[in-house]
TIPAVO-612714 format. One line per field, with one value per residue (C-alpha): x, y, z. Coordinates in steps of 0.02 Angstrom, whole numbers, plus 32768, in hexadecimal, padded with zeros to 4 digits. Each point is the difference from the previous one (the first is absolute). Layout:
<recs>
X <- c(X ...) .
Y <- c(Y ...) .
Z <- c(Z ...) .
</recs>
This chain:
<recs>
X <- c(77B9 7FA7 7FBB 7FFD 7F5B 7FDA 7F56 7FC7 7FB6 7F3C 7F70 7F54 7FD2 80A5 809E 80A7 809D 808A 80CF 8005 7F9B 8002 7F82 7F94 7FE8 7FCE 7F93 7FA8 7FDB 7FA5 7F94 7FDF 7FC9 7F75 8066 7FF6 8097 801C 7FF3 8080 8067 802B 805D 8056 8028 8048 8045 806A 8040 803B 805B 8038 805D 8075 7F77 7F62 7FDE 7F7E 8071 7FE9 7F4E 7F87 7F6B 7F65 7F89 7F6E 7F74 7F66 7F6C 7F76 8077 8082 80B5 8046 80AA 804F 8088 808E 8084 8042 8023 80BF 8017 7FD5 80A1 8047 802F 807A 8056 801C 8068 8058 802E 805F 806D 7F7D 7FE9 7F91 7F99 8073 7FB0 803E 7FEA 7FA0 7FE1 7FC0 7F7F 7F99 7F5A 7F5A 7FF0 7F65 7FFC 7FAA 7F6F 7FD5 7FF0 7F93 7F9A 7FDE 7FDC 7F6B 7FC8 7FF6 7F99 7F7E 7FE7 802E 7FBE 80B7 8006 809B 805C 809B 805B 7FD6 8044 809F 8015 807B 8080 800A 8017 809A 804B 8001 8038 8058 800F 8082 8059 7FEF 8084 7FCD 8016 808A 805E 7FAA 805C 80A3 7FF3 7FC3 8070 8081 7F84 7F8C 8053 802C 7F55 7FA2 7FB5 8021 808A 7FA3 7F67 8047 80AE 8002 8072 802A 7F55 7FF8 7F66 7F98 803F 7F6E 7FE3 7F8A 7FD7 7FB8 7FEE 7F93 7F8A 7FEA 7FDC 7F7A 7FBC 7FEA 7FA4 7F86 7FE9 7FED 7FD4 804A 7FE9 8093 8070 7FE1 7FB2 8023 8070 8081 7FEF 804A 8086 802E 7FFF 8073 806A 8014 800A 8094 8068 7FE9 7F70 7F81 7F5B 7FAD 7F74 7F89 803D 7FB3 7F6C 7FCD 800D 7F5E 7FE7 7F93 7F86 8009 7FB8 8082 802F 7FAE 8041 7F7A 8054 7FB9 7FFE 7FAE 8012 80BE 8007 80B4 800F 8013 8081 806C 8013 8033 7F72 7FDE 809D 7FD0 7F4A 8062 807E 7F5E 7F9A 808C 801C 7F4F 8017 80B2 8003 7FC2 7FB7 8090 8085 8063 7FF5 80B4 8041 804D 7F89 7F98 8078 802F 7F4A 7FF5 809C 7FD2 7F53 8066 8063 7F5B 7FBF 809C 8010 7F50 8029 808C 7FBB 7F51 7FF4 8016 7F8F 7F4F 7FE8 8088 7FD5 8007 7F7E 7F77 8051 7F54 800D 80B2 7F8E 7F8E 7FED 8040 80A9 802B 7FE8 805E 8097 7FFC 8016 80A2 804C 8071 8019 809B 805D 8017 7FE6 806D 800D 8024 800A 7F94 7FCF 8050 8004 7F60 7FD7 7F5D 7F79 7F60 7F7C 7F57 7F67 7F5B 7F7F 7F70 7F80 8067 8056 8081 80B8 808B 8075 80B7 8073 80BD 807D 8043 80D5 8024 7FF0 7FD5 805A 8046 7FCE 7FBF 7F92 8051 7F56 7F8D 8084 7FA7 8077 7FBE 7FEB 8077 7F76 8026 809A 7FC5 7FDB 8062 804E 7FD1 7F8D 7FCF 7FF3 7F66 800E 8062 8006 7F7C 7FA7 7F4C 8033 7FE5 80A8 7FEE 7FDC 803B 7F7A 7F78 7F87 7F93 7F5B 7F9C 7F4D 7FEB 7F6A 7FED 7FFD 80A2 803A 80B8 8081 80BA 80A9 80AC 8095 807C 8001 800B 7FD0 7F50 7FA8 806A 7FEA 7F4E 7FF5 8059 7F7C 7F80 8011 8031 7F74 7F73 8036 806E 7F9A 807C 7FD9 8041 80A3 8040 7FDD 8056 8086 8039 80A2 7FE2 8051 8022 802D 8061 801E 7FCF 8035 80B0 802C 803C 8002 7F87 8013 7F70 8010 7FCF 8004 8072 7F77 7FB8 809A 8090 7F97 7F7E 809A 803E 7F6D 7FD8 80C7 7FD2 7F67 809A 7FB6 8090 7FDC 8064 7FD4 7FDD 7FEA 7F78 7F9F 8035 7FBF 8009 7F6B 7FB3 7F60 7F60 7F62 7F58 7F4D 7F6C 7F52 7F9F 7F35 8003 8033 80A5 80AE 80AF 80A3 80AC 8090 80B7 808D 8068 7FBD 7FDC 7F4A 7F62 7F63 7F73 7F40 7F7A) .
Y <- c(7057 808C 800A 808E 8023 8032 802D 7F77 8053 8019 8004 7FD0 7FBC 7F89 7FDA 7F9F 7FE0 7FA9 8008 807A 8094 8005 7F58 8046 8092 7F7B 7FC4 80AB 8033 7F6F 8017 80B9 7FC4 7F84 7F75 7F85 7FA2 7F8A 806C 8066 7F79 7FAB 80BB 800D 7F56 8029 80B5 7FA3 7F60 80A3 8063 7F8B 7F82 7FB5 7FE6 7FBF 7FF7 7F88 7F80 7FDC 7FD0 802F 7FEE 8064 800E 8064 801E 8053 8028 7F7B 7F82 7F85 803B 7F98 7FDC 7FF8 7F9A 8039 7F91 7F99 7F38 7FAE 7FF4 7F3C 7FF9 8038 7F5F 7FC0 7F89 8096 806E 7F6B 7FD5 8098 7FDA 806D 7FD5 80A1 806C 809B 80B1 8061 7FD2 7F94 7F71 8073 802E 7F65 803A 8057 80B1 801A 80C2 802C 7F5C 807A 8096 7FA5 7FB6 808F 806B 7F69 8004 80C3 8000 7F76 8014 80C8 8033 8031 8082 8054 7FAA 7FB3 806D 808E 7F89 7FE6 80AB 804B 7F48 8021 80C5 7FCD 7F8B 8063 80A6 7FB9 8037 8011 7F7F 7FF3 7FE7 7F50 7FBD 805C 7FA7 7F4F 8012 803F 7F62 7F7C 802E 7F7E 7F88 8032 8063 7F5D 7FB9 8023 80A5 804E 8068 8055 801F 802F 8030 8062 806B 8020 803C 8055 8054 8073 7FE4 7FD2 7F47 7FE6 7F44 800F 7F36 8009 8084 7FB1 7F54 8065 803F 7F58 7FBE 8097 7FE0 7F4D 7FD6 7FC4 7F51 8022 7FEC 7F44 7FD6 808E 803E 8042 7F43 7FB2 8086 7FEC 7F39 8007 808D 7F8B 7F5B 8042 8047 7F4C 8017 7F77 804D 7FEF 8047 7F81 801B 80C1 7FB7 7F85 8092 8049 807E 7FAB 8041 7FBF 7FF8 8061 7FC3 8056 8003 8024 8088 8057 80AC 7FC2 7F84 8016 7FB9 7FC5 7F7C 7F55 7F97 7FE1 80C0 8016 8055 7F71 8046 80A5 7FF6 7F5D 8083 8084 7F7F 7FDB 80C4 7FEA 7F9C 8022 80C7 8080 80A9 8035 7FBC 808E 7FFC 8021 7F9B 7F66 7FAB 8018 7FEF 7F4C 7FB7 8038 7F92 7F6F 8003 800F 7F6B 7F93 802D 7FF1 7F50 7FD6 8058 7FA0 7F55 8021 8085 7FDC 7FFA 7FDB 7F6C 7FBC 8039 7F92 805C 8063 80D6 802D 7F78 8043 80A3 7F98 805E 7F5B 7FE6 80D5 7FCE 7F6F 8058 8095 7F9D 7FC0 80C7 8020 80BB 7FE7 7FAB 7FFE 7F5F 7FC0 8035 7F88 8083 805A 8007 8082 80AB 8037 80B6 8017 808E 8005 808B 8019 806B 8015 806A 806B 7F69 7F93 7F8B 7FD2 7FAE 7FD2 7FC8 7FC2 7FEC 7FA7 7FD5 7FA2 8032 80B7 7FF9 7F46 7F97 80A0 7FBB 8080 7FCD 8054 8030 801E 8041 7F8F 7FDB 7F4B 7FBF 7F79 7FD2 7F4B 7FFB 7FDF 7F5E 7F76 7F83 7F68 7FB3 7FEA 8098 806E 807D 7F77 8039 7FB7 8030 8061 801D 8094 8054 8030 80C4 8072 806E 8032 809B 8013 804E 800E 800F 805F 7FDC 80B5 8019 8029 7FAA 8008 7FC5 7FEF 7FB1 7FF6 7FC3 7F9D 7F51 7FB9 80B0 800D 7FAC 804B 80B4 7FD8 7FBC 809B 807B 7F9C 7FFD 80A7 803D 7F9A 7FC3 80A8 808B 8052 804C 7FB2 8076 7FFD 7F34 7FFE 807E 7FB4 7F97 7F49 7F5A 7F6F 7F43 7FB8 802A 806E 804F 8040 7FA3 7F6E 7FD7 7FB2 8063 8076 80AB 809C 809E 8087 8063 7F66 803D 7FB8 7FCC 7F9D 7FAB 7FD2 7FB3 7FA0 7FBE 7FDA 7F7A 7FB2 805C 8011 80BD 8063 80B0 8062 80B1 805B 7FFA 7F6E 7FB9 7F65 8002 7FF4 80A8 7FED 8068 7FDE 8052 8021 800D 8055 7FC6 80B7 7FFB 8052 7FC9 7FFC 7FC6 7FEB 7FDF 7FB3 8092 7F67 800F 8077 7FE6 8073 7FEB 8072 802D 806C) .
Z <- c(D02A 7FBB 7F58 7F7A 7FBD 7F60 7F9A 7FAB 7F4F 800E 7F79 7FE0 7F76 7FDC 8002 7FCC 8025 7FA3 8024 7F6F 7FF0 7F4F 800E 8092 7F96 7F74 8073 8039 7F65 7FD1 8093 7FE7 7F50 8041 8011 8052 8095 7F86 7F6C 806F 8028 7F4B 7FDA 8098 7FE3 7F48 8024 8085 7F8B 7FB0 8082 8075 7F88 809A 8065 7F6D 7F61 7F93 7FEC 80A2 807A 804E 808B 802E 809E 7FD5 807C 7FEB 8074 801D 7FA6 8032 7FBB 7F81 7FB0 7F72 7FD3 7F8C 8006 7F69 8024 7FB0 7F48 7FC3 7FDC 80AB 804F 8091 7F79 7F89 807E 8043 7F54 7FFF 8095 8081 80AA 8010 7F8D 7FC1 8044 7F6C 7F32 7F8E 8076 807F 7F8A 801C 8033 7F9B 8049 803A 8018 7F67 8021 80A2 7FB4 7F7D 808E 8062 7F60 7FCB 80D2 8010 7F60 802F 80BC 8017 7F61 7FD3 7F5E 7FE0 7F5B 8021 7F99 807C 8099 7FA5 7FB0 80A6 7FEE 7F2A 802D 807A 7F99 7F72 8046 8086 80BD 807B 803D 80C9 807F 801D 7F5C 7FCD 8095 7FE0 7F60 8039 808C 7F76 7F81 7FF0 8026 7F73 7F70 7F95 800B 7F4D 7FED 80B5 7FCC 7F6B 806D 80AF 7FCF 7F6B 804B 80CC 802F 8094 8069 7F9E 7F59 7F97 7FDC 7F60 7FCA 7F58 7FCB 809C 7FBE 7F75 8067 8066 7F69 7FAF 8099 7FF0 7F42 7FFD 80B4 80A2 7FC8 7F83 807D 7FFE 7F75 7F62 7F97 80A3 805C 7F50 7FFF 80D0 7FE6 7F62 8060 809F 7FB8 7F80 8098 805D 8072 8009 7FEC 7F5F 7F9E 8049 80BA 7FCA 7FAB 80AA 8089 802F 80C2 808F 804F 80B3 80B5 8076 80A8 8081 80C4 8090 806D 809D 7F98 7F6D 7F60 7FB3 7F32 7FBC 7F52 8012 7FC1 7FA4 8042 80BF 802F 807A 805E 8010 8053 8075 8030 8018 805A 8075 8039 801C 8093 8051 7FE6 807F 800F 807D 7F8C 7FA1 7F30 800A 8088 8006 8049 7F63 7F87 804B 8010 7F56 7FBA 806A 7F9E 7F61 8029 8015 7F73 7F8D 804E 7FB7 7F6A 7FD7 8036 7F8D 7F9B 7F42 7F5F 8038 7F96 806E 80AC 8096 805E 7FF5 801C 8041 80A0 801B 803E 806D 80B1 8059 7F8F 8028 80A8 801A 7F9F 805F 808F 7FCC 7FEF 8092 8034 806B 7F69 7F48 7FAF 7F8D 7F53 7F50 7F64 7F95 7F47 7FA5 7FAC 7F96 7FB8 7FF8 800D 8061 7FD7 805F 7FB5 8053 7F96 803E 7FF7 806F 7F8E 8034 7FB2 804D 7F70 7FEB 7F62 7FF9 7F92 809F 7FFB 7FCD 7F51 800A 7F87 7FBD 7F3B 7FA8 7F5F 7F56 7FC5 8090 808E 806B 8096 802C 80BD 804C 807C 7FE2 8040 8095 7FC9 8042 7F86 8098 7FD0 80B1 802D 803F 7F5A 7F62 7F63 7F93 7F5F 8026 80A7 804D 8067 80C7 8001 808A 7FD2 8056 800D 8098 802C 8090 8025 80C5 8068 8020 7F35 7FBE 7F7C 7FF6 7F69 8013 7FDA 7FE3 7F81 8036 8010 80AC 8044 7FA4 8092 8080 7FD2 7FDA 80CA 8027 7F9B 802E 80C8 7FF7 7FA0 803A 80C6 802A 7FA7 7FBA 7F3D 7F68 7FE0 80AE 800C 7F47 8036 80A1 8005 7FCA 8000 7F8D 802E 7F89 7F51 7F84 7F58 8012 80A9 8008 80C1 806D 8088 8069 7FBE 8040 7FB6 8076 8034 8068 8078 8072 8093 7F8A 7FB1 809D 8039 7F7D 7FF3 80BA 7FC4 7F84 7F64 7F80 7FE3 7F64 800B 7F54 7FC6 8061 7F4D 7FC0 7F5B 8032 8062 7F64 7FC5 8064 7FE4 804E 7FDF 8080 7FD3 8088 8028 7FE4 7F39 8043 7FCD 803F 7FB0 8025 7F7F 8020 8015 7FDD 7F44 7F93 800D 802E 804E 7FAC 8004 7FCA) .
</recs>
């Protein structure tokens, strides 16, 4: 099949790229500024809480890969554990066989979002030499929400989709639903200004343990939620080791639990063995090693993956050369293997920044369901995560709810380190599609040569589920055409075909840093996002 190219955008002394342009433009500035990545990254990461609400937002989490030269990356961990009070004999009490995905008892885990920013603002100052004042990194987020900015196609139809399903749960209808909005009418969110604005006067921290964490645990406790003042008060970001996977074209980064980054760099290390040069990026051929990798690695997912203080394993021997090996043997070509179910529907964003120096961040942010629990907070207009509902209420189970634990993420943001010296970051939204669109952007990229916006552009595919499907089927987006389909219907695949452009497939965006100092970038058309230098 023959591929459309496209230019890739091009600059030289950095770059960013983000599913909405309004926070690569955050970004940018930042740089041209002196900034810093990270410097860069914390506003793009709070101009897009702003203008993406269905997708983000600080009530939600978040994780960060940052690598710079001469250094090991590192990670940081964002992610808030269950309230003290959120236990299995609580929602049982209540006649609950299963954690509710919408209201109060949704809201049953810290959000970590803010702890990340406040992490990566303390990091960027003592080991880049990070200067610009917070209140310049949040300045662009305060400016949106208090003047507003146009609503985009995407969530203008999240909300027309969602609306039953969230109008009745507190606050959502004031916020999102003040009146029919529709694309390009101007959205303004003033009790998140003035939110942002606190945090700048009296600190990140406040988030947690100030003034706004008292008002938040008051507001969620008095419209039934579990988490309490103290759940606020115990929550502090990680700094932590990533994974790292050994491949033939270099040294590939993802998180480790209790994200899925494991699954990712499996899925990666996999292609690494049973892909070809001669085999076509398009083909079916591909596109089916590539979902009998993903089915491996969801299996192991699945069977191990959970908070790290409860791991059965050790992620980092789940990488070892001789365990890639042994299940890449297992991956038939003539035949697809049989397939269980996948996880779920998560809106997320991932946003990638590389700056003129070479640092590097690869950085994701999720209030897990669009909109997640749908509360918004009276005082704040916080719109709070319902990342633990995908908690079990089993207590046998690999993820059961339990006070202080931490919830299984879908997210994961990748980066890659090239023995012939490019540094690459990249990612995806979307649940059970992250790692496959990241294998996709990856192999494409890195194996195939093509540039970021054509490997970003090209049709994709998505096992499983993801936000606003509900089947477990193979799909492909149309452009893939008939005599892919057919083929892959031929191995047994269960294929659904979607729009040529389909949103499903979740917003990608990717990064290269030449040996050069050169840059290229590619954005998702699926998003409203932009990929932008200087």
């Amino acid at each position: 099949m023959t591929i459309e190219t496209f230019n890739p955008s091009r600059s030289t002394r950095g770059m960013a790229v983000a599913p909405h342009s309004l926070a690569s433009q955050s970004a940018l500035a930042v740089l041209r500024e002196g900034g810093n990545a990270v410097e860069a990254m914390i506003a793009a990461a709070a101009t897009i809480a702003v203008v993406y609400p269905h997708m983000n937002g600080i009530g939600g989490d978040g994780f960060w890969l940052i690598s710079r030269p001469g250094a090991e990356p590192v990670g940081i961990e964002a992610c808030g554990a269950a309230a003290s009070a959120a236990t299995i004999e609580r929602y049982r009490a209540l006649g609950l066989d299963r954690i509710p995905h919408r209201g109060p008892l949704a809201a049953n885990t810290v959000a970590g979002t803010v702890s990340g920013w406040h992490a990566a603002f303390e990091w960027s100052r003592t080991t880049l030499g990070g200067r610009l004042p917070l209140s310049r990194l949040l300045d662009d987020a305060i400016d949106y929400a208090t003047h507003g900015v146009p609503v985009t196609d995407s969530q203008a139809r999240c909300i027309a989709a969602k609306r039953v399903e969230l109008e009745s749960v507190p606050g959502f209808a004031d916020t999102f639903m003040p009146s029919p909005l529709q694309a390009g009418d101007r959205f303004t969110q003033p009790r998140m200004a003035a939110t942002l604005a606190q945090l700048v006067r009296n600190g990140l921290d406040d988030f947690y343990r100030g003034d706004l964490a008292r008002t938040m645990a008051a507001e969620l406790s008095a419209l039934g939620s579990p988490l309490a003042a103290g759940d606020l008060e115990r929550h502090r970001a990680r700094i932590v080791t990533p994974l790292a996977l050994a491949h033939s074209l270099g040294t590939v980064y993802n998180m480790p639990p209790p994200t899925q980054g494991v699954v990712s760099l499996i899925i990666v290390g996999l292609l690494d063995r049973v892909l070809r040069d001669d085999m076509d990026p398009l083909g079916p051929e591909y596109v089916h090693a590539c979902v009998e990798a993903t089915k491996l690695a969801f299996a192991i997912r699945d069977a191990h993956v959970t908070d790290p203080d409860h791991i059965d394993v050790d992620p980092q021997a789940l990488l070892a050369p001789e365990r890639l090996d042994e299940l890449a043997a297992q991956i038939s070509m003539d035949r697809a293997a049989p397939w269980g179910n996948g996880l779920g529907p998560a809106d997320t964003v991932w946003l990638g920044v590389i700056d003129g120096n070479g640092v590097a961040v690869s950085f994701i942010q999720s209030i897990y369901h669009e909109f997640g629990c749908g509360i918004v907070l009276p005082s704040s207009g916080v719109n709070w995560q319902n990342r633990g509902c995908g908690f079990s209420l089993d207590a046998a189970s690999r993820n059961p709810l339990m006070p202080g634990r931490r919830p299984f993420h879908t997210l994961n943001p990748a980066l890659a380190r090239l023995a012939d010296g490019r540094v690459m970051v990249y990612g995806n939204m979307g649940g059970d599609g992250q790692p496959q669109s990241q294998s996709a952007v990856f192999t494409r990229i890195a194996r195939y040569g093509w540039n970021p916006q054509t490997a970003i552009d090209a049709p994709r595919w998505l096992l499983g589920r993801t936000w606003g499907q509900a089947s477990d089927s193979l799909k492909l987006e149309a452009r893939f055409g008939d005599e892919t389909v057919a083929a892959l219907r031929s191995l047994r695949h269960e294929v659904d075909v979607l729009l040529p452009y389909d949103e499903t497939m979740g917003h990608a965006g990717a990064i290269i840093r030449y040996p050069n100092g050169c840059f290229e970038g590619g954005h998702d058309p699926r998003s409203d996002g932009a990929s932008i230098g200087w």
